[in-house]
C-alpha positions, 0 to 999 in steps of 0.5 A: 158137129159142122154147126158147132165148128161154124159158129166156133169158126164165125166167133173167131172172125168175129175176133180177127175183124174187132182191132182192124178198125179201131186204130182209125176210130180212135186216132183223133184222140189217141194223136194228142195224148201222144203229141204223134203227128198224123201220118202214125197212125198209117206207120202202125197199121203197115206194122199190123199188115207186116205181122199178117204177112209173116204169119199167113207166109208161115201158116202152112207148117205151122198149120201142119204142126199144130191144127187150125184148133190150136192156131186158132186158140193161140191166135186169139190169145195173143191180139188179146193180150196185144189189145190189153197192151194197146190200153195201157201203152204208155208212148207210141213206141210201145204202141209200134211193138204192140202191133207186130203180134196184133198182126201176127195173130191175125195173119194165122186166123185168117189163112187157117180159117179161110182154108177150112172153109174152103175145104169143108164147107160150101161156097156160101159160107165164105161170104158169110164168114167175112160177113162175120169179119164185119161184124167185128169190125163194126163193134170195134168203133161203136165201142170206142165212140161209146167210151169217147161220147161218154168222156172216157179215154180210148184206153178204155175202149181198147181195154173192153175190146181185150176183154171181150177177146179173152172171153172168145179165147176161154171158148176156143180152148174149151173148143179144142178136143172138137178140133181134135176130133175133126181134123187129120193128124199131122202125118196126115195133113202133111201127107194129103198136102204133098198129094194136094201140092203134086196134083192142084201145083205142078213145078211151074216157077212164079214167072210162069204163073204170072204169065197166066192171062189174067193174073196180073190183073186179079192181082192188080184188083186185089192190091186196089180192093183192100187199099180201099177198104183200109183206107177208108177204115184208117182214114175215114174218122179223120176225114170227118174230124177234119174236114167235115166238122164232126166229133171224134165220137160222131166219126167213130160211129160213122166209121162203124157204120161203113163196117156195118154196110160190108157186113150187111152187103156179105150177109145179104151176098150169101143168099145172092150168090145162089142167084146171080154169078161171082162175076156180075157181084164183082161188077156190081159191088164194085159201081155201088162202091163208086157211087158211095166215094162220088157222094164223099167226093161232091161238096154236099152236107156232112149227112151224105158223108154217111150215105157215102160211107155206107154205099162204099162199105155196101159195095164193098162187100161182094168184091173180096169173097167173090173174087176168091171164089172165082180164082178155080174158074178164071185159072183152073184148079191146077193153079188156084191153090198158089194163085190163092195165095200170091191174092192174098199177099197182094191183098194184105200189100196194098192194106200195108201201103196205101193207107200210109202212102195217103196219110203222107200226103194228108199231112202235108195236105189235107184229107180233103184228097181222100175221096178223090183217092179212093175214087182213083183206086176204084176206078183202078179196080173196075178196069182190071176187073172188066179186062179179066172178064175180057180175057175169060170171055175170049179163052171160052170162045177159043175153047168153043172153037 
């Protein structure tokens, strides 16, 4: 039965990662058709993060109440209905409306999921899981360059994205009494979260978590980590457009192929972690991703764009599982649980504001500036990275005294 629920689990990430990179694919051509100025595109997606963090904030009770099945079901449901509303929106503020239950739905499958990872499966198949992440978020520009290379509308790109949604929602509700089966009942799951909460949370108020060494750093890593990855995913086909002379369609595909290098780098992780530690595929991943925005940022041909594309996208793919993994050894089991969860807001923050912040000053620029900010932010990252792993080498040698 876990090998069902794994393949179930992986098909939902599947489904949470298709939409997140479709709007950077398809704005080029969706721009005209609303006559919407560029920095837009950044506006709806800080709707789609927004949505995120109000139902990952909330997923705790409505995970308690419903089960991961149920969340997961209704999740998906909705990004599909949102897609298919997305095909045929008729102005951008029907676009904006859309993204809040885009958001939404993608907020609960991913704190549920990632949750029941952790707690029923080994450390591996975290990275594995947002390999699948990539997986859709590959699929979702390749689709859209399809349609665009084709002569077809991005409607139709968003339309078959949906369709595909509904399918993986068919398969969730044919799924749920295996959930029913798995999972405690909801006294229960409430019971086993105040022992949980009592015993990994003491009653320490945020000011004192912060206080923990370390933390602020990782929660600086976080905020730079995903607004690389946004960034690039949002903004990366109107670099190429723009600046480097490439079809809409030919940066779409482009695009993919940045998803592709974080799906392929976490497939390969998982097998790498039973070799090498959390915090050398940290430092790693994070050198690899430096040298992709350098080839972005050196004016060479449009071909090393994708080299740069693929490096980041590659060196990406480590860092955010890792460092998740990570969290119980930097700050001890007793913290982690809340600890976890400040990451992860600050993670979805920065894919909320950076983004945008870049396409402000695009538009009052040009994206040329996108490679020397992404080189910016991960230079960012690598500090506060290494200066976590001061701090954790100095509090074992005090521990060893």
């Amino acid at each position: 039965m876990s090998t069902i629920f794994l393949i179930i689990i992986y098909l939902a990430f599947i489904s949470l990662g298709l939409p997140d990179s479709m709007l950077g694919a398809a704005w080029p051509m969706m721009r005209p058709d609303f006559t919407a100025p560029v920095d837009v595109a950044g506006l709806l997606s800080m709707i789609v993060v927004a949505g995120t963090i109000i139902s990952s904030l909330a997923s705790g009770m409505v995970l308690q109440k419903l089960g991961t099945g149920k969340v997961t079901f209704i999740s998906v449901a909705v990004t599909a209905l949102a897609l298919l509303g997305f095909s045929y929106s008729p102005s951008i503020i029907w676009l904006a409306v859309l993204c809040l239950p885009l958001g939404l739905g993608a907020g609960s499958i991913d704190a549920g999921l990632n949750n029941y990872v952790a707690t029923h499966y080994k450390a591996h198949h975290m990275s594995w899981l947002h390999c699948f992440w990539g997986v859709g978020a590959m699929l979702g520009p390749i689709i859209m360059s399809r349609y665009i290379a084709a002569g077809d509308s991005w409607r139709q790109g968003y339309l078959t994205v949906s369709l595909i949604q509904f399918v993986l929602v068919i398969l969730l509700f044919i799924a749920l009494p295996l959930w029913k089966r798995a999972e405690p009942t909801g006294e229960s799951m409430a019971a086993a979260t105040d022992v949980q909460q009592e015993v990994i949370s003491p009653q320490i108020p945020v000011a004192g978590i912060l206080r923990i060494k370390g933390v602020k750093l990782a929660l600086v890593t976080f905020l730079f980590y995903c607004g690389v990855e946004a960034t690039l995913g949002l903004w990366g086909s109107s670099f190429l457009v723009n600046e480097k002379g490439l079809s809409a369609a030919t940066a779409a595909g482009w695009v993919s192929l940045y998803y592709g290098g974080i799906t392929v780098g976490r497939l390969v992780t998982g097998f790498v972690t039973f070799r090498f530690n959390n915090r050398q595929l940290i430092r790693t991943g994070i050198l690899i991703s430096m040298l992709g925005a350098l080839l972005l940022l050196l004016p060479l041909p449009a071909v090393y764009s994708l080299f740069g594309f693929i490096l980041v996208g590659l060196g990406s793919a480590p860092i955010f599982p890792c460092m998740l993994h990570e969290t119980p050894t930097r700050f001890g089991k007793e913290h982690s649980q809340r600890i976890m969860g400040y990451q992860m807001a600050m993670a979805y923050t920065g894919g909320a504001f950076l983004p945008p912040l870049l396409g402000w000053i695009a538009a009052r620029s040009s994206f040329v500036i996108l490679p020397f900010i992404l080189v910016g932010y991960i230079v960012i990252m690598l500090i506060s990275s290494e200066k976590i792993n001061v701090v954790m080498n100095k509090r074992k040698d005090e521990v060893s005294i």
